[in-house]
C-alpha positions in Angstrom: -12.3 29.1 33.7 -9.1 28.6 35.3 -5.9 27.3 33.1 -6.0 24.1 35.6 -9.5 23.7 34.3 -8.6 24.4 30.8 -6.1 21.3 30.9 -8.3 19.0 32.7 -11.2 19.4 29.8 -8.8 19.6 27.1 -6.9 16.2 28.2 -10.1 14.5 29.6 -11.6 15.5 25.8 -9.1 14.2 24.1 -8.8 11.1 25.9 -12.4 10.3 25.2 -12.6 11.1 21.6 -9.5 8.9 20.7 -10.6 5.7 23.0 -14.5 6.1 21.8 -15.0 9.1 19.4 -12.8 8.6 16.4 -14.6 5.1 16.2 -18.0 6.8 15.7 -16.4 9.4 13.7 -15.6 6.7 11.1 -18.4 5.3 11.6 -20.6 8.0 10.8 -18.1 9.0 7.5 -18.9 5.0 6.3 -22.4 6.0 6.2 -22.3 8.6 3.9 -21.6 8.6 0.3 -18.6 6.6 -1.3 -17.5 10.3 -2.8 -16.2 11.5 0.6 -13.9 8.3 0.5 -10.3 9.0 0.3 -8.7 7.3 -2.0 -5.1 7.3 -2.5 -3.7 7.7 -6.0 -3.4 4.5 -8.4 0.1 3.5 -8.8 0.5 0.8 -11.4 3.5 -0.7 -10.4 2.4 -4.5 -11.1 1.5 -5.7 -14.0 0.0 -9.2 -12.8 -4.1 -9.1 -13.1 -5.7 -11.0 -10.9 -9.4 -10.4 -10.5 -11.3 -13.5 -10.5 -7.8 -14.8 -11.3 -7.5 -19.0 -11.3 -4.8 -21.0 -9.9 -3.1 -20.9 -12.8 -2.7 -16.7 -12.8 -1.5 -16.7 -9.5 1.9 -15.0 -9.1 5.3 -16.9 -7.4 5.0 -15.7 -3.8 7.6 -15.2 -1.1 7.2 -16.1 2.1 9.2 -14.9 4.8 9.5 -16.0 8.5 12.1 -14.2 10.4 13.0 -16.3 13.6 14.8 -16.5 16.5 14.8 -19.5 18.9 11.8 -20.8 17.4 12.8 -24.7 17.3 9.6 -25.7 19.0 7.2 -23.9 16.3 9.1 -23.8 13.6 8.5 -27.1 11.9 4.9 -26.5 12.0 4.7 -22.7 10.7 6.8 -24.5 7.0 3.7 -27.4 7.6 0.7 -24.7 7.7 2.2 -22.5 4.8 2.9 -25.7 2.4 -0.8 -26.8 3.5 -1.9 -23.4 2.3 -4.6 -23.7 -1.0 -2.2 -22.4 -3.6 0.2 -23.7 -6.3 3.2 -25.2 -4.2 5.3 -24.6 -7.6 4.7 -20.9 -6.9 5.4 -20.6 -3.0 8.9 -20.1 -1.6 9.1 -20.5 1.9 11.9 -18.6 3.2 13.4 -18.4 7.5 15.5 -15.4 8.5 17.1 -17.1 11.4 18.0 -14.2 13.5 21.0 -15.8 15.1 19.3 -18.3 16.6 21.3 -20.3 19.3 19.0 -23.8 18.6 18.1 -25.8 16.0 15.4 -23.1 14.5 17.7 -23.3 11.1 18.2 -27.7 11.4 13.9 -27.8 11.9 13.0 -25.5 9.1 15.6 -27.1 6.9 13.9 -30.9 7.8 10.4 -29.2 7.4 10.7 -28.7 4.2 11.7 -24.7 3.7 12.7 -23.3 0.4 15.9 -21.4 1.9 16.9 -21.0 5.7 19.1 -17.7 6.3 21.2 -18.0 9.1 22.5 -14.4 10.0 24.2 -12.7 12.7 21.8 -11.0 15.3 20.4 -8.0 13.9 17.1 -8.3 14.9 13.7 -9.2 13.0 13.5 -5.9 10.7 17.1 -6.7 9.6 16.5 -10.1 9.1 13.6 -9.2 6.8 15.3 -7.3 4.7 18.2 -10.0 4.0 15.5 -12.2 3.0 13.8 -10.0 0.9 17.2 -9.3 -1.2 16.8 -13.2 -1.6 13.6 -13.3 -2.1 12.2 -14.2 -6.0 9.1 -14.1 -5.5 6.5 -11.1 -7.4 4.6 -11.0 -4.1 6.4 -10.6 -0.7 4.2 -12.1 2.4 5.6 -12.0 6.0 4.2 -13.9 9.0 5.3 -14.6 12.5 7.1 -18.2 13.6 4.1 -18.8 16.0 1.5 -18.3 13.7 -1.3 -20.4 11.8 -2.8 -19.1 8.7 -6.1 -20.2 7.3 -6.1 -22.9 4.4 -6.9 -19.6 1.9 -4.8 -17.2 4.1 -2.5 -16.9 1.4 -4.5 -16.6 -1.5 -6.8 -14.1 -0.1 -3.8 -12.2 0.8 -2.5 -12.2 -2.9 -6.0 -11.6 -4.9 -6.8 -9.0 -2.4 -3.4 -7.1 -3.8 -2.6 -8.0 -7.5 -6.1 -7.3 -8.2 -6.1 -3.6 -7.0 -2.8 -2.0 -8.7 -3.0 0.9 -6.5 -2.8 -0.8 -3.2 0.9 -1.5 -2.0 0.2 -3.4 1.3 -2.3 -5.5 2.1 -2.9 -7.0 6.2 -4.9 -10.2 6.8 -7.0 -10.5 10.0 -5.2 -12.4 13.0 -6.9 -13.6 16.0 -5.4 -14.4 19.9 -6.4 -17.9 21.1 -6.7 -17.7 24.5 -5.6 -21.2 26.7 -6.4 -19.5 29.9 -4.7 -16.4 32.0 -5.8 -12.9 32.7 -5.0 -11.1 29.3 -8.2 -9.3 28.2 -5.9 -8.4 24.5 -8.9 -10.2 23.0 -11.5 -7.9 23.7 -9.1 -4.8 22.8 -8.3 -6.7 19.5 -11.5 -6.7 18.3 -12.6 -3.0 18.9 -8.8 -2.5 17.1 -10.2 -4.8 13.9 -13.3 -2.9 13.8 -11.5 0.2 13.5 -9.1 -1.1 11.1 -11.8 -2.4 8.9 -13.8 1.2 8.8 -9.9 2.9 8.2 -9.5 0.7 5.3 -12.7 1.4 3.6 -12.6 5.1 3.7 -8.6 5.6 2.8 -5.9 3.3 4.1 -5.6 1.5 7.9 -2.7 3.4 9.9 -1.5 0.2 11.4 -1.1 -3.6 10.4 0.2 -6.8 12.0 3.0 -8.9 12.1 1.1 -12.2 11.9 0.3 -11.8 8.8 0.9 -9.6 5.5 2.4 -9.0 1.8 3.7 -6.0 -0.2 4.9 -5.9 -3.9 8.3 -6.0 -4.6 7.9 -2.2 -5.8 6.5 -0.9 -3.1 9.1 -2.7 -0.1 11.0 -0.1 1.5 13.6 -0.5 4.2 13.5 1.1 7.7 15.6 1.2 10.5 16.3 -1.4 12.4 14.5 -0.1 15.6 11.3 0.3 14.1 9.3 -2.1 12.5 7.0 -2.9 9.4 3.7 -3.3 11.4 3.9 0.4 12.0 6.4 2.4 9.4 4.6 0.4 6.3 1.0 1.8 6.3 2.0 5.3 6.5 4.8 5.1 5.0 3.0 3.6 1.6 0.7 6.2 1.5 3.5 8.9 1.7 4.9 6.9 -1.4 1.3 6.7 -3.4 0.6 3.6 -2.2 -2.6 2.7 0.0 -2.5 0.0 2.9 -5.3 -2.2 3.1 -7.1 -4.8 5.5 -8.2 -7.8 4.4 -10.4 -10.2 7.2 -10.9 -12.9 4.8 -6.8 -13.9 5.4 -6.9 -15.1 8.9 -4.0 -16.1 10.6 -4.2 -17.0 14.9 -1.6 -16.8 17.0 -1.4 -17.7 20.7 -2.0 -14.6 23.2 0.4 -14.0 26.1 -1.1 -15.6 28.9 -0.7 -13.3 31.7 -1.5 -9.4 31.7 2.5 -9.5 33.1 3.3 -11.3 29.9 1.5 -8.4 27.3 3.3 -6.0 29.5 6.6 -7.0 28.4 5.0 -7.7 25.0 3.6 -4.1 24.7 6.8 -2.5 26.6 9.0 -4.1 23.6 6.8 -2.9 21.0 6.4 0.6 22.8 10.0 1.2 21.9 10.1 0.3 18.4 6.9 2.8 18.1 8.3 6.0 19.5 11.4 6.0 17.2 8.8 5.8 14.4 6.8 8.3 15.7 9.6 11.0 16.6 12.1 9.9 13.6 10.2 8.8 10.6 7.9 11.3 9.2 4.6 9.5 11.1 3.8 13.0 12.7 4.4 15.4 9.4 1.0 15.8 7.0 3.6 15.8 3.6 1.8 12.8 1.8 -1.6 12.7 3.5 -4.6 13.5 2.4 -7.2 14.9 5.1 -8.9 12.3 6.0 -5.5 10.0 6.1 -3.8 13.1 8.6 -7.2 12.9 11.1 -6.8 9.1 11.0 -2.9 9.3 11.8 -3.6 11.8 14.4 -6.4 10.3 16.4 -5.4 6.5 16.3 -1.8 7.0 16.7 -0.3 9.9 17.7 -3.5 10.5 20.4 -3.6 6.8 21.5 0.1 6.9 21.9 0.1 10.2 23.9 -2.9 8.7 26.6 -1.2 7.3 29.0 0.2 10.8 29.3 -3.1 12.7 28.9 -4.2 10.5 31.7 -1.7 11.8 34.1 -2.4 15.1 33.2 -6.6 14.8 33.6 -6.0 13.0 37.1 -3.5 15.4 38.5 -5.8 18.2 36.9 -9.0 16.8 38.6 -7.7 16.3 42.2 -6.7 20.0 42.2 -9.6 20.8 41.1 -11.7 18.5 43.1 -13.1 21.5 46.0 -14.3 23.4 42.8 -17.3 21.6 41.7 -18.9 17.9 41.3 -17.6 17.1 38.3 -14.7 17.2 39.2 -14.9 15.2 42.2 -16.4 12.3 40.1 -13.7 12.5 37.3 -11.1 12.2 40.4 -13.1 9.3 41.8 -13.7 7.3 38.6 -10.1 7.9 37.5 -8.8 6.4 41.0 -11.6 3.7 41.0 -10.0 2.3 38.1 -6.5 2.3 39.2 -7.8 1.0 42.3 -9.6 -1.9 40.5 -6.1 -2.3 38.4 -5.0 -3.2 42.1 -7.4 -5.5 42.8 -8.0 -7.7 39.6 -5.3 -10.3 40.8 -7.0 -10.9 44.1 -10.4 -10.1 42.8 -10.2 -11.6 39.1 -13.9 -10.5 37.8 -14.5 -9.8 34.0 -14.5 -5.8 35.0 -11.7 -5.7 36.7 -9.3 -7.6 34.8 -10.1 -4.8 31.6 -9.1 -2.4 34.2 -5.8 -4.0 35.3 -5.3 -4.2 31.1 -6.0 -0.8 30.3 -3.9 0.7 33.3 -0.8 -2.0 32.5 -0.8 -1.6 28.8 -1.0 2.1 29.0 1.5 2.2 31.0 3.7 0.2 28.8 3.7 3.0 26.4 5.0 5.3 29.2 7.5 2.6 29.9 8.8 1.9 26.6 9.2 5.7 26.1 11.5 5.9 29.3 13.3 2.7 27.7 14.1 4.5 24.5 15.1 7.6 26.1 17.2 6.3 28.6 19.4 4.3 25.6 17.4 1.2 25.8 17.5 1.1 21.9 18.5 -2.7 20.9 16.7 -4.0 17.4 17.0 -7.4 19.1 14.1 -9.3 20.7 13.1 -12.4 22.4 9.7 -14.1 22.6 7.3 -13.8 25.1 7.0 -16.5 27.3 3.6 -18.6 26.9 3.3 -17.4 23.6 5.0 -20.5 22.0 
């Protein structure tokens, strides 16, 4: 076998294994017997019980929204979290405006929130962690401006942690309402909550969401400014004893971008605050995994981070190869059939080709966003994606 050969299996095998096989590997590992679970160790850091816990055992909660230009949503996301079944006494709502230039801090103030930050641009990680050195709360929850939690959102959230000392971070389950557009994100979310929910039950999940989530006060660490919690926190509480964990009875929803050119720019933003993480915080080194956590780390992040690459590599791989046997031929001609339906999907918008045009768009995002942060494109700052409001 050639070395051209060698490259094309070795790439075209990976690429499979990390977009289908990891998820039947943890599948299969759920199915066996709850000994060859990895467990991280207990930490008892909190000492707050709260298992079968009522109202009245419920710890003070923090709250905190970091914002910028949010004035049309902002009034609404203090509504939905003072509307949320838990002790109002023991809920502080707190907004990180992240220099805002409108009247995000005036509308949250009217709305009813328990303290309204206004700070210099920093971005949202920054903001964050302004709020949480304000924050009294013994349980720190974060959401996004634009979301909606569930009545019990919040409770779930808290029960889910206080009652399991060992667990540092806990993520609640957020779904993309859909007004219209070509974004197929909701048929990729749900193979990603799958996923998360089989991660969680065998050792920690590897990646959580902005929309909603909450950490102990002991176990909230600060990062830089360029990466962000949805990413650096799982891992980074299991290097630090802690495991992260998914909980789908908190539900939050938040409005998907409508356009596949919209969750471009989405996923291009978030690509660069993930390859800092991955090159510069200790994502890619095993100290502080077990060996399950490491395979997890390796397949869901650092492989689905690398694909976009690995396709390049297969494709260019196959169409040298392509006078050297059948196989190869097809791999070249299913590879281009899909770019070529990525083409197409705007003129020709059918179910199958509209995944296409997503796969090929948001993979390339993660190319793009690594060119972004190489290049010098490094600013903690963001904006909001249009449509999403």
């Amino acid at each position: 076998m050639t070395f051209v050969a060698v490259v094309f299996w070795l790439s075209a095998a990976l690429i499979v294994y990390t977009q289908v096989g990891y998820g039947l590997v943890l599948w299969l590992l759920s199915k066996l017997p709850g000994a060859w679970r990895e467990s991280q160790p207990t930490v008892d850091k909190f000492d707050t019980q709260a298992d079968g816990a009522g109202l009245a055992e419920l710890p003070r909660v923090s709250v905190i929204v970091a914002a910028y230009a949010e004035q049309d949503v902002i009034a609404a996301r203090v509504a939905n979290l003072r509307a949320q079944d838990y002790p109002v006494d023991r809920v502080e709502i707190i907004i990180a405006c992240d220099g805002s230039p409108d009247e995000t801090a005036a509308r949250a103030r009217t709305a009813g929130a328990d303290l309204v930050l206004e700070l210099p641009r920093g971005g949202k990680v920054v903001a964050q962690d302004e709020a949480v050195r304000h924050a009294s709360g013994e349980v720190l929850a974060f959401s996004d401006a634009n979301a909606e939690w569930a009545p019990d959102a919040l409770r779930r959230l808290v029960e889910a942690l206080v009652a399991n000392p060992g667990v540092g971070y806990v993520c609640g389950e957020v779904s993309f309402v859909n007004d219209g557009g070509d974004n197929q994100e909701g048929l990729y979310w749900r193979y990603e909550m799958w996923l998360r929910t089989l991660e969680s039950r065998l050792s920690s999940i590897t990646a959580g969401n902005g929309a909603i989530y909450a950490v102990r006060p002991a176990s909230y660490f600060v990062i830089g400014p360029l990466a962000g919690h949805d990413l650096s926190f799982p891992f980074g509480m299991v290097k630090r004893g802690w495991r992260a964990v998914y909980v789908p009875a908190a539900k939050a929803t938040e409005k998907m971008a409508p356009s596949i050119e919209s969750e471009f720019a989405r996923k291009r933003r978030m690509a660069r605050r993930t390859w800092p993480t991955v090159f510069g915080s200790g994502l890619m080194s095993p100290r502080g995994y077990g060996p399950l956590y490491a395979l997890m780390i390796l397949s869901h992040r650092i492989l689905r981070y690398l694909s976009p690459f690995l396709h390049l590599v297969a494709l260019a791989a196959s169409l040298v190869l392509v006078g050297q046997g059948w196989v190869y031929i097809v791999a070249a001609a299913l590879q281009l059939a899909v770019l070529g339906g990525a083409l197409i999907a705007p003129l020709v918008p059918v179910r199958l080709l509209l995944v296409a045009r997503y796969y090929v768009v948001t993979s390339s995002a993660l190319a793009v966003g690594l060119l972004d942060w190489l290049s010098g494109n490094r600013s903690p700052v963001w904006d909001t994606v249009e449509g999403t409001r």
